[in-house]
C-alpha positions as CSV (number, residue, x, y, z in Angstrom):
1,X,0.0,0.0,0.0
2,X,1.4,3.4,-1.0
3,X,2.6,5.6,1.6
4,X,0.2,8.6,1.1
5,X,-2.6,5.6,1.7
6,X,-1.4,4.7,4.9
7,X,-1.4,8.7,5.9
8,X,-4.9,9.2,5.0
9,X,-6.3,6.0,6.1
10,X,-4.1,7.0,9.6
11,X,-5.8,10.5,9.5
12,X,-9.1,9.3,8.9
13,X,-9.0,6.7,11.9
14,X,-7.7,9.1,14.2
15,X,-10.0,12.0,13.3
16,X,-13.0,9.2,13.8
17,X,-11.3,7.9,17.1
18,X,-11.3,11.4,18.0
19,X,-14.6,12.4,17.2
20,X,-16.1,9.2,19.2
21,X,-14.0,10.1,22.7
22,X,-15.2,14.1,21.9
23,X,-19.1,12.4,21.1
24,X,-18.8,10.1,24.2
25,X,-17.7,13.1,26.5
26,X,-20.2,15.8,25.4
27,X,-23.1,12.4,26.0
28,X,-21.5,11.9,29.7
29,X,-21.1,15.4,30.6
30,X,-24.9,16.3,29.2
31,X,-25.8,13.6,31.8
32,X,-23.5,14.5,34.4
33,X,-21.7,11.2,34.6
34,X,-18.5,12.7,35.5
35,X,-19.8,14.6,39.1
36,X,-20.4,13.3,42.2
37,X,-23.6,11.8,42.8
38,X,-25.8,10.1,45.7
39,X,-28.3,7.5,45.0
40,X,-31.8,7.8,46.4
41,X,-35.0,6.1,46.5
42,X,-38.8,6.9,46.7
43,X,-41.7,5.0,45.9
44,X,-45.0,5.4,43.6
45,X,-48.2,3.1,43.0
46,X,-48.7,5.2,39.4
47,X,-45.6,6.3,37.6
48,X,-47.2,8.3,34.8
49,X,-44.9,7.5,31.9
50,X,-41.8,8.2,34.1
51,X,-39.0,5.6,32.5
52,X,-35.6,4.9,33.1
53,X,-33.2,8.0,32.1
54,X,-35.9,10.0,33.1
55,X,-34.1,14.0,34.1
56,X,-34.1,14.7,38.0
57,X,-34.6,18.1,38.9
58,X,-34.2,19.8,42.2
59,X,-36.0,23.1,42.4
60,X,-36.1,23.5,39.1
61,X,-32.3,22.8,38.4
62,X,-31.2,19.6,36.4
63,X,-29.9,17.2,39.2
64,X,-29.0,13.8,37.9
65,X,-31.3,10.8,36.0
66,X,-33.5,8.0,36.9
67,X,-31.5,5.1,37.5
68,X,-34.2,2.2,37.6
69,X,-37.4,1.3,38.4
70,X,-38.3,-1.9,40.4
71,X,-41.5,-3.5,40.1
72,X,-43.9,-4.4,43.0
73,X,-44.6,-7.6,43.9
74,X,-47.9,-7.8,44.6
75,X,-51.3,-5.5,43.2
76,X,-50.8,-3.6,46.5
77,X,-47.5,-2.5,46.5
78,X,-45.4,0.4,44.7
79,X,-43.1,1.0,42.3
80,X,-39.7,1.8,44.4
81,X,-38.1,4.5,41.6
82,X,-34.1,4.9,42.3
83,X,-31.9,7.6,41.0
84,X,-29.2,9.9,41.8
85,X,-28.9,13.5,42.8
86,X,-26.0,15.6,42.0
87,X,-23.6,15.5,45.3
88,X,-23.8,19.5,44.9
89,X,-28.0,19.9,45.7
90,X,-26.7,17.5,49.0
91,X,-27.3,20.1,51.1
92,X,-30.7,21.9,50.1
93,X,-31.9,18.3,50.5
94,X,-33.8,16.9,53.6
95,X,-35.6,13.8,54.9
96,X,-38.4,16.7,54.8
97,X,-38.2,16.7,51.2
98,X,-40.8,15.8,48.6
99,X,-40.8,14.0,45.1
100,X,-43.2,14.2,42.2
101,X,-43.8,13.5,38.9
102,X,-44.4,16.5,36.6
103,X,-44.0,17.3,33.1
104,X,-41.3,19.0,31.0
105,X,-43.8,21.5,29.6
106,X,-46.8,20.9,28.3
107,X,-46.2,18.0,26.1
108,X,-42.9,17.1,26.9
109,X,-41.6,13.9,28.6
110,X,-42.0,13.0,32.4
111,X,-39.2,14.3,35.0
112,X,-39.0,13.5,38.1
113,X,-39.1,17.0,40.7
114,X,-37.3,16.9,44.1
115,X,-38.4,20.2,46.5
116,X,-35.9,21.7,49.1
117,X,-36.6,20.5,52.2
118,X,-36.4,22.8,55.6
119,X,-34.2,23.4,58.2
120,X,-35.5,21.0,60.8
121,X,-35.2,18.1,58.5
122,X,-32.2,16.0,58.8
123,X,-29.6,16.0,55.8
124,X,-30.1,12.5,53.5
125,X,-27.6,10.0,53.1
126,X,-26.8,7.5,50.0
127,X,-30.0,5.2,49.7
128,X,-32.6,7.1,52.1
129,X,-36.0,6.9,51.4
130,X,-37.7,10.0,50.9
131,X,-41.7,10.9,50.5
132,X,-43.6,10.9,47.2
133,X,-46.9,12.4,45.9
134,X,-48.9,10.4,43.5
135,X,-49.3,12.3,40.0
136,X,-52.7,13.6,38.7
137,X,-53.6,11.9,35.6
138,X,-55.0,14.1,33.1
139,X,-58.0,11.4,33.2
140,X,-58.4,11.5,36.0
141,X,-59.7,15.1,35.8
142,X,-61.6,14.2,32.9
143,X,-63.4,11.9,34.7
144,X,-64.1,14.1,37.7
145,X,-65.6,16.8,35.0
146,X,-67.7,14.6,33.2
147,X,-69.3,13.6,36.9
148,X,-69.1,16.9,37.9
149,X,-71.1,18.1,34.4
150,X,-73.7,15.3,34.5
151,X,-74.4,16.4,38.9
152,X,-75.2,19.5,37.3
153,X,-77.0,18.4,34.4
154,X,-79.6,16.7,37.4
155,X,-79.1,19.2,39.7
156,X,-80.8,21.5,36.7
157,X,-83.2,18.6,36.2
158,X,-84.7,18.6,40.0
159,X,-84.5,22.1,40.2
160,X,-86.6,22.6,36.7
161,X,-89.3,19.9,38.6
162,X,-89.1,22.4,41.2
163,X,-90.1,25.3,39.2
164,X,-92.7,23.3,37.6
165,X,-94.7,22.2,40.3
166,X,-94.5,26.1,42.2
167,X,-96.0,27.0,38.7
168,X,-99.0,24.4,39.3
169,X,-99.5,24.7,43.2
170,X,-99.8,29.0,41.7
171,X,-102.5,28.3,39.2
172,X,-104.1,26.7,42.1
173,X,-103.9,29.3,44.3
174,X,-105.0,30.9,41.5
175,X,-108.3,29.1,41.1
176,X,-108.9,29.1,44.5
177,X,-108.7,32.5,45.1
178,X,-111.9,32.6,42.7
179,X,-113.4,30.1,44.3
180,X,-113.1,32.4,47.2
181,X,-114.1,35.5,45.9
182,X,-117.0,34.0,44.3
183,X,-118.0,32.6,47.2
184,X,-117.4,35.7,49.6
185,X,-119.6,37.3,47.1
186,X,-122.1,35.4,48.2
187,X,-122.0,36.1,51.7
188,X,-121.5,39.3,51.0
189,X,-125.3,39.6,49.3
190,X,-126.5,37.3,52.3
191,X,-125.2,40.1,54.8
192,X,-126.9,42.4,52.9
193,X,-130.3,40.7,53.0
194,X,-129.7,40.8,56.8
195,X,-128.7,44.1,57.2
196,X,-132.1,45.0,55.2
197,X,-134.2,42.6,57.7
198,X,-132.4,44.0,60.6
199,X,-133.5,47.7,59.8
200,X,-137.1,47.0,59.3
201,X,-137.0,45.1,62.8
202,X,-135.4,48.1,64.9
203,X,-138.1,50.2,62.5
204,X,-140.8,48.3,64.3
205,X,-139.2,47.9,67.9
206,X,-139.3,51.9,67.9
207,X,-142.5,52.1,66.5
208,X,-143.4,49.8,69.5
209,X,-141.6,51.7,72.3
210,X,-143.9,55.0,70.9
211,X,-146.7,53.2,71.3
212,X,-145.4,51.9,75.0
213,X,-145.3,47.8,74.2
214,X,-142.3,46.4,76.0
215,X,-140.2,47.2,79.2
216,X,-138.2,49.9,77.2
217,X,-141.7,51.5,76.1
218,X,-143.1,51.3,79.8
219,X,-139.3,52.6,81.0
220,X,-140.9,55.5,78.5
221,X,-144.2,56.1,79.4
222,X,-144.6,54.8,83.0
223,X,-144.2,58.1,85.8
224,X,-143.7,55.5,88.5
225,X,-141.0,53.6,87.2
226,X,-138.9,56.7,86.0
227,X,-139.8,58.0,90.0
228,X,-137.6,54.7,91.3
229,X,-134.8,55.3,88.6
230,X,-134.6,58.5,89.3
231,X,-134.0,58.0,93.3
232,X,-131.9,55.0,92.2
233,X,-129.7,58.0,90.0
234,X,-129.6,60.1,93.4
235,X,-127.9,57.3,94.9
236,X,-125.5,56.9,92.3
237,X,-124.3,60.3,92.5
238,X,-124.1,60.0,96.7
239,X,-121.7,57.0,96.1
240,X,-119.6,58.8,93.6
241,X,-119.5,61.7,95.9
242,X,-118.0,59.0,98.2
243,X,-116.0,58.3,96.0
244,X,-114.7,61.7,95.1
245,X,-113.6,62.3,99.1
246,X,-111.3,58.9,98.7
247,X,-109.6,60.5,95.9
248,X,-109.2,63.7,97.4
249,X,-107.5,61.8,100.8
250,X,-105.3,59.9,98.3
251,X,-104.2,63.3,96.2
252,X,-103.3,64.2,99.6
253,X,-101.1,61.5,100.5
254,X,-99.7,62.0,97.4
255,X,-99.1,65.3,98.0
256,X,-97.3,65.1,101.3
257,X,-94.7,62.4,99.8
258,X,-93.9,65.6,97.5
259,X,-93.2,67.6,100.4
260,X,-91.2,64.6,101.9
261,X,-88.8,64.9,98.7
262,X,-89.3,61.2,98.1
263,X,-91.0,61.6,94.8
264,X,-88.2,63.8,93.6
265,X,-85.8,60.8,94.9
266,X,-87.6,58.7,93.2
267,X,-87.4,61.0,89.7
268,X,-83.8,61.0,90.1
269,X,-82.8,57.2,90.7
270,X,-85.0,56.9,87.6
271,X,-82.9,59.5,85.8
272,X,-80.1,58.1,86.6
273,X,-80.7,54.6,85.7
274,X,-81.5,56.0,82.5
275,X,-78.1,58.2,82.0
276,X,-76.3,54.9,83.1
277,X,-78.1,53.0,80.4
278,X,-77.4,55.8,77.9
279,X,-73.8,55.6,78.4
280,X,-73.6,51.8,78.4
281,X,-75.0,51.8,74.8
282,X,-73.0,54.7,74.0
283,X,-69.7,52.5,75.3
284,X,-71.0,49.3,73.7
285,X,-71.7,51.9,70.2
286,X,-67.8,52.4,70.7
287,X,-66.4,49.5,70.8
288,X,-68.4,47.8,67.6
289,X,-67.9,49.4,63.9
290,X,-70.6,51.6,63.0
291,X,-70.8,49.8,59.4
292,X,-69.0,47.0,58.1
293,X,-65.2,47.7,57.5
294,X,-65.1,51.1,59.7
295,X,-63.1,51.2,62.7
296,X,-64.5,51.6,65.9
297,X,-62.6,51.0,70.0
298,X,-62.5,47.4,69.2
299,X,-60.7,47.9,66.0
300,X,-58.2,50.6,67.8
301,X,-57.0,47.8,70.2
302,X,-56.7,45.3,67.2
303,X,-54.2,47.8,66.0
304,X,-52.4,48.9,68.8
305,X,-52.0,44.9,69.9
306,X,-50.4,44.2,66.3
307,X,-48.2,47.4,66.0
308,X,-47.0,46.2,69.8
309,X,-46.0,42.9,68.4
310,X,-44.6,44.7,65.5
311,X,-42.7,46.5,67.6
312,X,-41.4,43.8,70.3
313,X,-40.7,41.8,66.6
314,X,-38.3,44.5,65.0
315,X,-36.6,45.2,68.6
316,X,-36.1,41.1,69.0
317,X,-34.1,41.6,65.5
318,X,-32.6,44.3,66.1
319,X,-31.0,42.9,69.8
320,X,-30.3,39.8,67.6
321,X,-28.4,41.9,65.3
322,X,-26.4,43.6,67.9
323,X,-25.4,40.9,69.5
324,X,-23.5,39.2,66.7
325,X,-21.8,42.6,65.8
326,X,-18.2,42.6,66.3
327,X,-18.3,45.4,67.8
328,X,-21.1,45.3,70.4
329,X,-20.2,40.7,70.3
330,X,-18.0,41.0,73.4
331,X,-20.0,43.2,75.4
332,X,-23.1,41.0,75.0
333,X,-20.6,38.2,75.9
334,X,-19.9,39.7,78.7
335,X,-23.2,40.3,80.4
336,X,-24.0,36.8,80.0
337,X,-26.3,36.8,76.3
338,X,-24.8,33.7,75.1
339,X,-26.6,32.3,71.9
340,X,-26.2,29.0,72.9
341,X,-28.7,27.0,70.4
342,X,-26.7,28.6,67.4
343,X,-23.5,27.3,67.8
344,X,-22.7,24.0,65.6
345,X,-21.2,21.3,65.8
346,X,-18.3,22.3,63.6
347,X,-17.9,25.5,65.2
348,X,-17.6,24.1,68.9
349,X,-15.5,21.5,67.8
350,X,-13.1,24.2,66.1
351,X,-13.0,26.3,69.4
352,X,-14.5,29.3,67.9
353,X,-17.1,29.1,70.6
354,X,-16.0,31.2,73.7
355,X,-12.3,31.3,72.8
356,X,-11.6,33.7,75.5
357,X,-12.5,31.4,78.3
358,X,-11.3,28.3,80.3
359,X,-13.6,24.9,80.0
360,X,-13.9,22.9,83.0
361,X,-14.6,19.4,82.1
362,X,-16.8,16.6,84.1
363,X,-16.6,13.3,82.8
364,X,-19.8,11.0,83.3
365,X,-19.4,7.4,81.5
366,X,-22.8,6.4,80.5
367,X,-23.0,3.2,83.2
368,X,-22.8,6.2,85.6
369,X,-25.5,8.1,84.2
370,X,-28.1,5.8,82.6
371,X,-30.1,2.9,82.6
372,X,-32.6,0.9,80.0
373,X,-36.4,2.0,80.6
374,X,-39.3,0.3,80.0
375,X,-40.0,1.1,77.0
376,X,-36.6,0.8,76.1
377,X,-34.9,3.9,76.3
378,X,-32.2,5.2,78.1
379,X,-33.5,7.3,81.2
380,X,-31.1,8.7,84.3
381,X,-30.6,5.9,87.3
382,X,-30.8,7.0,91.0
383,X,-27.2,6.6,90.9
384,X,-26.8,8.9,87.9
385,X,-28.8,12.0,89.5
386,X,-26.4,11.1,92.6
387,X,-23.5,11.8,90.5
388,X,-24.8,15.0,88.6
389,X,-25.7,16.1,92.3
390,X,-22.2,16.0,93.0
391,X,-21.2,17.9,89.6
392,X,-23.9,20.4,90.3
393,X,-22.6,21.3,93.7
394,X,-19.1,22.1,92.4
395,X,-20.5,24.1,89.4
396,X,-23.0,26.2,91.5
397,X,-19.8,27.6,93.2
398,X,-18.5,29.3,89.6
399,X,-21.6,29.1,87.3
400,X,-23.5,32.6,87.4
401,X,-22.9,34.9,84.2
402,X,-20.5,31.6,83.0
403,X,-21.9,29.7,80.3
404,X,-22.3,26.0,80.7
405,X,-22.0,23.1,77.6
406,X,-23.5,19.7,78.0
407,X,-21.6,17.7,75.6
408,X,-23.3,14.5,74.9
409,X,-21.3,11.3,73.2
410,X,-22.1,8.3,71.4
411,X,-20.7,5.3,69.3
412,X,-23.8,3.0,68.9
413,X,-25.1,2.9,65.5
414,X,-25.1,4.8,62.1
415,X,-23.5,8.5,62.1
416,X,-27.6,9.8,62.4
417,X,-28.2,7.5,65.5
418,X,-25.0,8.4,67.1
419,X,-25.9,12.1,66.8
420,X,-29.7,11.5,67.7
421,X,-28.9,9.6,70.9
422,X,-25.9,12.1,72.3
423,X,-28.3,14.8,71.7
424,X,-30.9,12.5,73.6
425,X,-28.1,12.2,76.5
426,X,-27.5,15.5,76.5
427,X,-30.8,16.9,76.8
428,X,-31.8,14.6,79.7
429,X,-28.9,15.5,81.9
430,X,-29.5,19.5,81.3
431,X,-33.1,19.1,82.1
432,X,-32.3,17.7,85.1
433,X,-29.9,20.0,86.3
434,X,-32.4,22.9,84.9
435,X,-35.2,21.5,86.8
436,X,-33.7,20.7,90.2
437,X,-30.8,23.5,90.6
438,X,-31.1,27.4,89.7
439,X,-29.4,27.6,86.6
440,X,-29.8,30.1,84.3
441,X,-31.9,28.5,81.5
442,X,-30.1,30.8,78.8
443,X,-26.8,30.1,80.0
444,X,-26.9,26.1,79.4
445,X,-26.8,24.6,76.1
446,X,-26.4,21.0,74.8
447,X,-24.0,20.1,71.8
448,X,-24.5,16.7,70.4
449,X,-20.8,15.4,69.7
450,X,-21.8,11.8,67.7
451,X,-19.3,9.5,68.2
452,X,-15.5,11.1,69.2
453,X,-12.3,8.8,69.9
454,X,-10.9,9.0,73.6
455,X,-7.7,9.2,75.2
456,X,-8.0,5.5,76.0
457,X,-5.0,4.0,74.6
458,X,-7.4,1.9,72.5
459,X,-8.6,4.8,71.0
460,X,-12.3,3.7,71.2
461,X,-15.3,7.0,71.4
462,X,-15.8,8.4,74.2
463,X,-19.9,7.0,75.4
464,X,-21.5,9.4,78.1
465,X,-21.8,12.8,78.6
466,X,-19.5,15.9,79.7
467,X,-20.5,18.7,81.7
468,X,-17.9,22.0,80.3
469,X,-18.3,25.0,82.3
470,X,-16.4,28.0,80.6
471,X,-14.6,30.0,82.9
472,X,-12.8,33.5,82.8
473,X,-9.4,33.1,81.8
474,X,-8.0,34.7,84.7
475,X,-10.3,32.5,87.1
476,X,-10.1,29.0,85.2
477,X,-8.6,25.8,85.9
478,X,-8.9,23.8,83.1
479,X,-9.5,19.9,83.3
């Protein structure tokens, strides 16, 4: 084969070779093959077209790739879905977090959406299990419309037999109001008849006391009888006379509790109770809005309570400010405002918390301290609160205004059990201490150390707890 062959055939393999290792690079770096990545799981009973290679986005970022999808072994179990999450997005990440399934626009493929989790969630580690929400299937809403469209479509219905049957009960009404009318007519003409016969019968009962029949037309024209009424009349007018006298004595009774000023007493309590009345609708007028959405006394107070809590808000902030201000840091330090709950782990380990003090260390083995419960927990023995007795009464001598760290150790476990249970011994022996002796409750914090090697020549973690008091350089011993 001629040289200039050999060249080209050499060029053209080495320009292909190239090409594939630039074709394979651009593939792995488009999937981030070449970054640090966890592997996570979370589990689905409807996957909704998500497949393998699916994209995995957290908060909207790309993330990393569906890795595989195992199948349930039963009707009633779920799809476990595992995949891997840029080592990077590690930290937004929490066992708070949620996963769904979504879509890459409107038509586009499946991806699988991770949410930031919050602050009190735990950070995940390789192979945790996090939450899931199902996906809503577009036919699924189609469904629920069409059953929503055909309640309405007999909700119309029933209400359409409700019109129609107020129409007919109406055009009864209607015909029975003319049944009515018809028939009141007719009593109407009856009365009328009566009215007629009654007129002609008081015509002839006068026409009968003219002539004298009757005891009204005797009570006319008998002398004798109207003699007796008239005597009868005299004594009427005697008794009323009678009658007169008793009003007169009682206008006089009444007139003397005038002059006794009890009446005018009386006037004035009455007054009074009316004024008070006045002024209790007035004060209740006050305190409600006059319409709807004007203020009124109750609505002052509403506002004047909020802009108070405004208020105590911003100046909480503002303190919180000053005291991690470099310059204003030391003198809050000083007095005693220690932030206790915001130092980390990483932080206290480093020294960076107090630096200017002395610590004063208190071993406690856990066999000192603790014993199994009954439900299985680890809970201070008798012999335990002895021995923190004895640590308190040292302390108490050198505590006040000096901050005091209950460092709690463990070495059972994973890392998240070790740090879960020294927090868990930490926080029963400053409880205890809070509860029983007169620490200040500001002034004691607990720090959650996990599992830290000894001075034992075995170099096995420390298990218990250790009680640091940080003293004033100039008055600290150090242990």
């Amino acid at each position: 084969m001629p040289v200039s062959k050999k060249v080209t055939l050499a060029v053209f393999l080495g320009g292909a070779f190239l090409l594939f290792t630039l074709g394979l690079f651009l593939i792995g770096d488009r999937r981030m093959m070449f970054e640090r990545s966890i592997e996570l799981r979370t589990e689905y009973r409807q996957l909704s077209g998500l497949k393998v290679g699916s994209k995995v986005l957290v908060s909207g970022m790309d993330a990393g790739e569906v890795l595989a999808i195992d199948v349930p072994g039963g009707p009633d179990g779920r799809f476990q879905v595992r995949f891997r999450v840029l080592e990077k997005f590690r930290p937004v990440l929490r066992s708070d977090s949620v996963a769904t399934i979504q879509m890459d626009g409107l038509v586009g493929n499946k991806v699988l959406q991770i949410g930031a989790g919050t602050p009190q969630g735990r950070e995940l580690e390789p192979g945790d299990l996090i939450a899931s929400r199902e996906p809503v299937e577009i036919s699924d809403l189609i469904k629920e419309a069409v059953e929503t469209v055909q309640y309405a479509r007999g909700s119309v219905a029933d209400v359409r037999e409700a019109i129609d049957g107020a129409v007919d009960m109406f055009e009864q009404l209607t015909r029975n109001a003319s049944d009515i009318v018809q028939e009141v007519g007719k009593d109407v003409k009856e009365i009328s008849e009566a009215g007629r016969q009654a007129t002609g019968d008081v015509r002839d009962l006068v026409a009968g006391v003219k002539a004298g029949r009757g005891s009204l037309g005797k009570l006319i024209t008998d002398d004798a009888l109207y003699e007796r009424i008239r005597g009868t009349v005299g004594e009427a007018e005697r008794v009323a006379g009678n009658l007169r006298e008793i009003s007169d004595d009682a206008k006089a009774i009444t007139e003397e509790l005038k002059s006794a000023g009890l009446a005018a007493k009386f006037d004035r309590v009455v007054s009074n109770a009316a004024d008070a009345a006045e002024k209790g609708k007035r004060l209740v007028q006050g305190l409600l809005p006059e319409r709807k959405g004007e203020g009124g006394l109750s609505t002052d107070l509403r506002e004047t309570v909020a802009n108070a809590n405004k208020a105590m808000s911003d100046f909480a902030e503002n303190m919180e400010a000053l005291k991690r201000n470099w310059f204003f840091r030391g003198f809050f330090n000083q007095r005693g405002f220690f932030d206790l709950d915001a130092v980390s782990v990483a932080d206290y380990q480093a020294g960076r918390f107090a630096p200017d003090r002395v610590p004063e260390r208190h071993w406690l083995h856990r066999s000192e301290l603790f014993m199994t419960g009954a439900d299985g927990a680890e809970e201070l023995s008798p012999d335990g609160r002895r021995k923190l007795d004895e640590v308190a009464a040292e302390l108490l001598r050198q505590a006040r205004n000096n901050p005091l760290m209950i460092e709690g150790y463990a070495s059972a476990g994973a890392a998240h059990e070790q740090i879960l249970a020294s927090l868990a011994r930490a926080a029963a022996v400053r409880d205890y201490l809070l509860k029983r002796y007169p620490f200040q409750r500001n002034y004691v914090g607990v720090m959650p150390m996990g599992a830290v090697a000894s001075s034992d020549p075995s170099g096995a973690p420390w298990d218990g707890v250790s009680v640091v008091l940080y003293l004033p350089r100039e008055t600290g011993r150090g242990r």
